[in-house]
C-alpha positions as CSV (number, residue, x, y, z in Angstrom):
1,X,-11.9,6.4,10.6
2,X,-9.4,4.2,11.7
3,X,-11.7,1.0,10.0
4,X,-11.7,3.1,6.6
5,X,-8.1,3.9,7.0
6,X,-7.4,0.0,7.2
7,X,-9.8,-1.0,3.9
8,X,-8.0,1.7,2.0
9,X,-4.4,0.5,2.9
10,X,-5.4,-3.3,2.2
11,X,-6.7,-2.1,-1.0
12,X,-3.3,-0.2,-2.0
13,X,-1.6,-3.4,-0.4
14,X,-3.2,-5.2,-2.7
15,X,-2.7,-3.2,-6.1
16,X,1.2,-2.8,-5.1
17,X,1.6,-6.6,-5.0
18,X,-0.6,-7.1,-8.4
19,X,1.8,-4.4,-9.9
20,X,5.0,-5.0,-8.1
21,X,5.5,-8.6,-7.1
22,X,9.1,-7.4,-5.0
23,X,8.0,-6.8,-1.4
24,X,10.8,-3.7,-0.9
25,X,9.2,-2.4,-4.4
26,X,5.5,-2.6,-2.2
27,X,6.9,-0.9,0.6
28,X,8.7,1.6,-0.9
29,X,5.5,2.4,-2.8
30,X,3.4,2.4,0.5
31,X,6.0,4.4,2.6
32,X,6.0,7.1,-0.6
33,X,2.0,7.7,-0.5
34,X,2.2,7.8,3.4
35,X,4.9,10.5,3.1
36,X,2.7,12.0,0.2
């Protein structure tokens, strides 16, 4: 699980900073969907 968990979050790290170049922009993004 904790391998999948990792591929998913570099995926989503990796469309956040194709989509939002600003790293607080990313974050926010990431902490949002974790909260989600």
């Amino acid at each position: 699980m904790y391998a999948l968990g990792g591929i998913i979050s570099n995926i989503f790290s990796f469309i956040f900073e194709v989509l939002t170049p600003e790293r607080d922009e990313r974050q926010l993004a990431i902490r949002r969907l974790a909260a989600a």
